[in-house]
N, C-alpha and C positions, 0 to 999 in steps of 0.2 A: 470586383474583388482585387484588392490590392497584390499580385502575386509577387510582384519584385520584392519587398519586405516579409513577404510569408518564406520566399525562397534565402532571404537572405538571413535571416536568423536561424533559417537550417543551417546554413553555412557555419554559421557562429558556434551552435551546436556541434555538431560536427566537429569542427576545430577542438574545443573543451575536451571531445570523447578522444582524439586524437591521444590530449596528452595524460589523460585518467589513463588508457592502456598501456601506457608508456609505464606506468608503476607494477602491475603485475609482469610488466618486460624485466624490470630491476628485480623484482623476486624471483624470477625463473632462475637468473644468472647468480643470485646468492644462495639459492638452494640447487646449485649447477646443476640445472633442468634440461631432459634433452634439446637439442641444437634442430630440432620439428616445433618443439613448440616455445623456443623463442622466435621460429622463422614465424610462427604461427599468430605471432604478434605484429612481429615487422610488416608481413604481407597485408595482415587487417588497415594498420596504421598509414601505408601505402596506398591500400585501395581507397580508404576515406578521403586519403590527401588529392589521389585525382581526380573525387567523384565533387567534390566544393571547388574545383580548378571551373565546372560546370556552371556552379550555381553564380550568382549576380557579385561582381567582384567589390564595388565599391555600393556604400550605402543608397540606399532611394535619396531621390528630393522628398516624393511623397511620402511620408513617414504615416499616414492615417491608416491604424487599425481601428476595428471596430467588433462585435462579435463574430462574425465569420471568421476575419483573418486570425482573431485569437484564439479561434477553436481549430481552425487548420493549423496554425504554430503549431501548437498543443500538438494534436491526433500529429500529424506528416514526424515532429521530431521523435513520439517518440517510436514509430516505426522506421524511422533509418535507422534511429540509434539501436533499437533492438538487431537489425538484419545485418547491420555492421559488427554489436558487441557480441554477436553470436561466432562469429565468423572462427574467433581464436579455437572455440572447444570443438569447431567440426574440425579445421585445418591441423590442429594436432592430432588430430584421431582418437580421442580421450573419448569423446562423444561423436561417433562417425558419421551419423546421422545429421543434414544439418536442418530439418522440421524438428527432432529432438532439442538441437541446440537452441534452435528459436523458441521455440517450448521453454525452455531451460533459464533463456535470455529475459525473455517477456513475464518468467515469474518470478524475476528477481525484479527487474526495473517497478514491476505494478506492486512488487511487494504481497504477493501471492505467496509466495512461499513453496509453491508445489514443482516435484520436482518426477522426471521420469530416467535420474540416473538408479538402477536397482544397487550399486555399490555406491555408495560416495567418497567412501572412505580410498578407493583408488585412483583418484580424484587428483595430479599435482597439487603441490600448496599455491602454484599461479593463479593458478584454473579455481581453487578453490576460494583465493582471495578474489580475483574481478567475482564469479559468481554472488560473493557475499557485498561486493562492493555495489552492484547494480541495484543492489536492494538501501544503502545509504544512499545513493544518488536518487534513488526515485522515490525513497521517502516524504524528502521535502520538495520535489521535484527538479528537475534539471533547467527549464525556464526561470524558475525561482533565484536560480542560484545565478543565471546568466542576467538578472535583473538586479542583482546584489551586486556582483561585478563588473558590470557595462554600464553606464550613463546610461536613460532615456528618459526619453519624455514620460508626462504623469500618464497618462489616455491609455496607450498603446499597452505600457506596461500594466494597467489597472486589469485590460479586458483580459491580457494573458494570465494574470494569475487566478481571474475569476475562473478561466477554462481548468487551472492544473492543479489549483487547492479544489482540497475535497470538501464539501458539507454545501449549505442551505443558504448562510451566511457571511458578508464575509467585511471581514474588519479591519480597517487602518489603525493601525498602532500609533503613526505621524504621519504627517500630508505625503509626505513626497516616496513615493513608492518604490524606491529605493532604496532606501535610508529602511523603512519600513520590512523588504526582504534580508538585509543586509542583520538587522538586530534577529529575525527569524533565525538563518541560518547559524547567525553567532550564538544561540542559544541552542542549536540543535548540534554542533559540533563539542561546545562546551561540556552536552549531557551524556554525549557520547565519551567523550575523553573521561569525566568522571567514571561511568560505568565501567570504562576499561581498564582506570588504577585498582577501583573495587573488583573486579574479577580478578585479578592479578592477586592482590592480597588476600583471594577466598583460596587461593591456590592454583589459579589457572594457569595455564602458559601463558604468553604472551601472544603468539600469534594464534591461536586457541581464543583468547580474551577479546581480540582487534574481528577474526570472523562473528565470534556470539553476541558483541556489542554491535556490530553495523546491522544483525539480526534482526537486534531485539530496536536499535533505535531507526530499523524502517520498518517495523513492527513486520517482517515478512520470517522470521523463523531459521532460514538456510542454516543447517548446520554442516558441522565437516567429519560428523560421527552419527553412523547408521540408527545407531540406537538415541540420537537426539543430546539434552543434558542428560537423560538417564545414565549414558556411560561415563559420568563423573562422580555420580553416587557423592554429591555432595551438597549435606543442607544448605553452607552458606551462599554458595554459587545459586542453588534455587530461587532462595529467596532475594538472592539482591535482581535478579534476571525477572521474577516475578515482580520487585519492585519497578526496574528499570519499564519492563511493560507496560505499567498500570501510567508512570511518568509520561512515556511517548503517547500516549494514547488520551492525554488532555489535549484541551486546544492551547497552542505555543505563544497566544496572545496574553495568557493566564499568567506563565514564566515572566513575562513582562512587565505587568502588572506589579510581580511580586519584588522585584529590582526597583520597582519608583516606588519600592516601597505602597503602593495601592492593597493593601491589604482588605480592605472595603469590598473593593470589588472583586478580588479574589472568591472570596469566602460567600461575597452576596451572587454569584454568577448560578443562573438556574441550571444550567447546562452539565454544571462539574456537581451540582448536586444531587440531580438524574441519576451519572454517572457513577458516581458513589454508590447513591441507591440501590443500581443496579447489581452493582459487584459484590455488597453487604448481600444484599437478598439472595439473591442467585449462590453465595458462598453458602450461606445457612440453609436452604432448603437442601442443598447438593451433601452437605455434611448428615443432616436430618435421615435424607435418604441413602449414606451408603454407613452411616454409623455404626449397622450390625454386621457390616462384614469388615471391619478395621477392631484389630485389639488396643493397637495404638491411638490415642486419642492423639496424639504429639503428629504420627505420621498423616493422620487423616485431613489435620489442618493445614498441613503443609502443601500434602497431594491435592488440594482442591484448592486451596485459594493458589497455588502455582497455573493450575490448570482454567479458572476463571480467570486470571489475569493473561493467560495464552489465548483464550479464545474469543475474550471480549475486544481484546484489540487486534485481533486477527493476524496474531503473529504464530502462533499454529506450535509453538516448541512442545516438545512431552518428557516427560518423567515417567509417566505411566500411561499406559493404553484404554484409556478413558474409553472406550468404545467396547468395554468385556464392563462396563457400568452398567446398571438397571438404567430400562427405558427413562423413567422418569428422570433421571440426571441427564440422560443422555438429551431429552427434548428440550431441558432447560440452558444446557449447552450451548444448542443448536439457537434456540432464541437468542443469547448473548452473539452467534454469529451474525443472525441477520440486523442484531441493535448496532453493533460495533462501536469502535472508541466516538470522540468528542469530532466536530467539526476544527479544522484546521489544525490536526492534529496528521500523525503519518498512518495511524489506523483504519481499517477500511468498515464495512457494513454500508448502514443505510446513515449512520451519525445520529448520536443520541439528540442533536439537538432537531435535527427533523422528524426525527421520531417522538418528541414532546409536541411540536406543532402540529402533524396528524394526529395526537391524540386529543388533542385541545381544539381542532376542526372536530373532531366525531363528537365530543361532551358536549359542544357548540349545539353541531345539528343536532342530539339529541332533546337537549334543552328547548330550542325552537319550537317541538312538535308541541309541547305540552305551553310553554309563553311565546305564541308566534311573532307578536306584537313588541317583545322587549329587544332592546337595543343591546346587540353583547359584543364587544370588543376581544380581540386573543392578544395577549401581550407574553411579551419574554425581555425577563430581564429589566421591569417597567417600564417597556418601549413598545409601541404598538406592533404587531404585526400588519403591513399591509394587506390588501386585497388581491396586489401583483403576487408578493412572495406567497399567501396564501396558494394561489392559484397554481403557479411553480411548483411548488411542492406536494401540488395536489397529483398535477401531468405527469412530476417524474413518478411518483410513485405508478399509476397506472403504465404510463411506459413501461417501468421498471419491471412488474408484475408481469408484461405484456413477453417481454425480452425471459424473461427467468421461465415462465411455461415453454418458451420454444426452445432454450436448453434443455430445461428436463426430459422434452422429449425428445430428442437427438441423444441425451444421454441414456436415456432406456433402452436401445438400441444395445446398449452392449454393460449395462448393470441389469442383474436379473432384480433384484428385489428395489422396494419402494421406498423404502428409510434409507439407503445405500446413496440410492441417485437419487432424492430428494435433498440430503446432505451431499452427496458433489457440487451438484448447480447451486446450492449454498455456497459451499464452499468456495468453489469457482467466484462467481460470481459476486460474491462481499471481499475477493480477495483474502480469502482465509488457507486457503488450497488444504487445507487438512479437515474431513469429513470425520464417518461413520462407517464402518462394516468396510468394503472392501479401498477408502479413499482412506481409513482413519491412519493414525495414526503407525501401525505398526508394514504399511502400504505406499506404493505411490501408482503412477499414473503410466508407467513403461509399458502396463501391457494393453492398453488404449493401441486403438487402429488411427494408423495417421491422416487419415480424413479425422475423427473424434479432435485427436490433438493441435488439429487446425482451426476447429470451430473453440474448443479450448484457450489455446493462443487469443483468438481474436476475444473473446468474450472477457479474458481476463483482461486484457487493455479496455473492455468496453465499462468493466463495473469499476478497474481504477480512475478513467478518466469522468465517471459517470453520465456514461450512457450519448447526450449530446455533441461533446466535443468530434467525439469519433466517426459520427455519421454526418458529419461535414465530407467527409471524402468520398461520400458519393453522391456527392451534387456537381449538378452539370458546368455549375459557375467557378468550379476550380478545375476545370478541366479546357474550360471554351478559349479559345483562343481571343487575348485583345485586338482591340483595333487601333 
């Protein structure tokens, strides 16, 4: 294993996160913040600068990554960057706790959204902004971004993005994979800055506007009012925030498409037509079902396609306490949590586009039984599915299933009932961080035992990075000493 370039793109990281917290240092002192928690910056900013004084100071010769090293990149960056971005809200004493803060940290970078402060609203605006900011940074991911603005080679950078983009598949825009992150991230800044002038002109504040947009376009939720949007009791903010959702929660290769003009394949893509599907259907049964207890026909449409566009891309915001819903909305929910938005998109789940190709292996083996002899191909998008990516996506799922029982039961330990901690380790675990019953929505996670909180932490980085990247770090060969 290559460690010298696994170690030194920490470094690089590191640097980056340096000068991200340099900006809620510049809002502490504009909203004249006590003189704790601008130290509380400085000493973070400090401590990361002598912990890369450590790491490899000039670049490798050997520049060869390959899967391992891009799944250790991956996994090791974002546990520093977590253990260092946590540091501000212990050091201020905002959050005294620093397993809390790391809780706190790690649900914003995965884009979780779950949080165990019980006020937030007492919250600095600093503290309030890096928390919302960790959730824009780890949207499109932090490699991602360090790939957009550093030169490298194609190789190295190809395996890293395969470890930090989320979904099944994964697709070059243009050859050179940097050019490639660089149009990504320009379109994911672009969509965010739009959402922000629209929040503004629905009536929002401005920096009110700049936390609920990094929200909604790391699809992770963070708000900086206890009661969610609900305390702005305004349609048009719902609905642009419901809009902006359903936007973040395509794949970003789509946006691109639709700039060259490729409207063809916009509209012909299997994947965004699932995803449609999904959020039409699951809208209409969900209306179906709570019809007789809404007089408002106007509010009913609103509260439910806000709330299925919250939970499909697993950005968790509320307007209403969807969890005092009849079972039946509630399970349909709960499916949208485990579907989740589009592949290469910031939304988490399992990605609608692998969850077409498991369905499309079952109709497969079904078929077989009865035409054992016929030759059946799975395609997507009139491109064949392999045998490899078949296979792939067959193992994670059973990992996947494998890893999600051994939460639920660590979380029964301390939820009494079965629908509660059946929707946590959902939640947890598709990176949705907002359940049912005692996780939903009008709750968090504070009164969790900090062992829970720990297995918590860890899992939430395991279903953002999904699931392989992360257990690179406990193998021998990142540990063994070279020769």
């Amino acid at each position: 294993m290559n460690k010298r370039i696994i170690f030194y793109t920490i470094k690089t990281i590191l640097s980056l996160e340096m000068i991200f917290l340099a900006i809620p240092l510049l809002i502490s002192f504009y909203y004249q913040e006590s003189w704790r928690l601008k130290f509380s910056y400085v000493i973070t900013i400090l401590l990361i600068f002598l912990f890369t004084k450590i790491l490899p100071k000039e670049k490798p010769k050997d520049e060869k990554v390959f899967t391992k090293e891009g799944f250790a990149i991956v996994s090791l960056s974002w546990i520093f960057m977590s253990l260092f971005g946590a540091l501000p809200l212990c050091i201020s004493g905002e959050v005294p706790s620093y397993i809390d803060s790391v809780f706190e940290i790690v649900s914003g970078f995965t884009t979780t959204g779950a949080t165990v402060i019980p006020d937030i609203e007492v919250l600095s605006n600093s503290l309030l902004f890096w928390r919302s900011f960790t959730l824009f940074i780890g949207g499109m991911g932090m490699l991602v971004l360090i790939i957009a603005i550093i030169p490298q080679n194609n190789t190295p950078s190809t395996y890293i993005m395969k470890a930090e983009v989320p979904g099944p598949v994964f697709g070059k825009l243009v050859s050179k994979m940097s050019y490639n992150s660089r149009i990504l991230y320009l379109i994911y800044v672009a969509l965010t800055i739009i959402l922000i002038i629209a929040l503004r002109m629905a009536g929002m504040p401005l920096f009110d506007a700049i936390i609920h947009a990094f929200g909604t376009a790391g699809t992770g939720g963070f708000s900086m009012k206890n009661n969610s949007i609900a305390y702005y009791n305004n349609s048009s903010i719902e609905y642009i925030l419901a809009i902006g959702m359903l936007v973040f929660g395509i794949n970003f290769n789509m946006f691109y498409f639709i700039m060259m003009g490729k409207f063809k394949d916009f509209f012909k893509n299997e994947e965004l037509k699932w995803y449609i599907g999904f959020i039409f259907g699951s809208f209409l049964l969900i209306c179906l079902n709570l019809a007789p207890r809404y007089e408002s026909i106007k509010l009913l449409l609103k509260d439910v396609f806000f709330t299925v566009s919250s939970l499909i891309t697993s950005t968790a915001f509320a307007t209403v306490n969807f969890g005092d819903w009849p079972l039946f909305s509630q399970i349909v929910l709960l499916f949208l949590i485990f579907i989740g938005g589009c592949a290469g998109s910031t939304a988490g789940g399992l990605k609608v586009s692998r969850v077409i190709i498991l369905g499309k292996i079952f109709f497969r083996t079904i078929k077989r039984v009865t035409t054992p002899n016929r030759k059946m191909t799975i395609q997507m998008n009139g491109k064949k599915i392999t045998d490899e990516l078949q296979g792939s996506i067959t193992s994670y799922l059973l990992v996947y299933i494998m890893f999600f029982a051994f939460l639920l039961i660590i979380l029964s330990l301390e939820i009494p009932d079965f629908f509660s901690c059946f929707s946590a380790a959902a939640a947890i675990f598709n990176n949705a961080g907002t359940g049912f019953g005692i996780v939903g929505p009008e709750y968090n996670y504070s009164g969790f035992s900090y062992t829970s909180k720990i297995i918590i932490t860890f899992f939430m980085l395991l279903g953002r990075l999904e699931i392989f990247p992360l257990l690179i770090i406990f193998s021998t060969s990142l540990y063994r000493k070279e020769k």
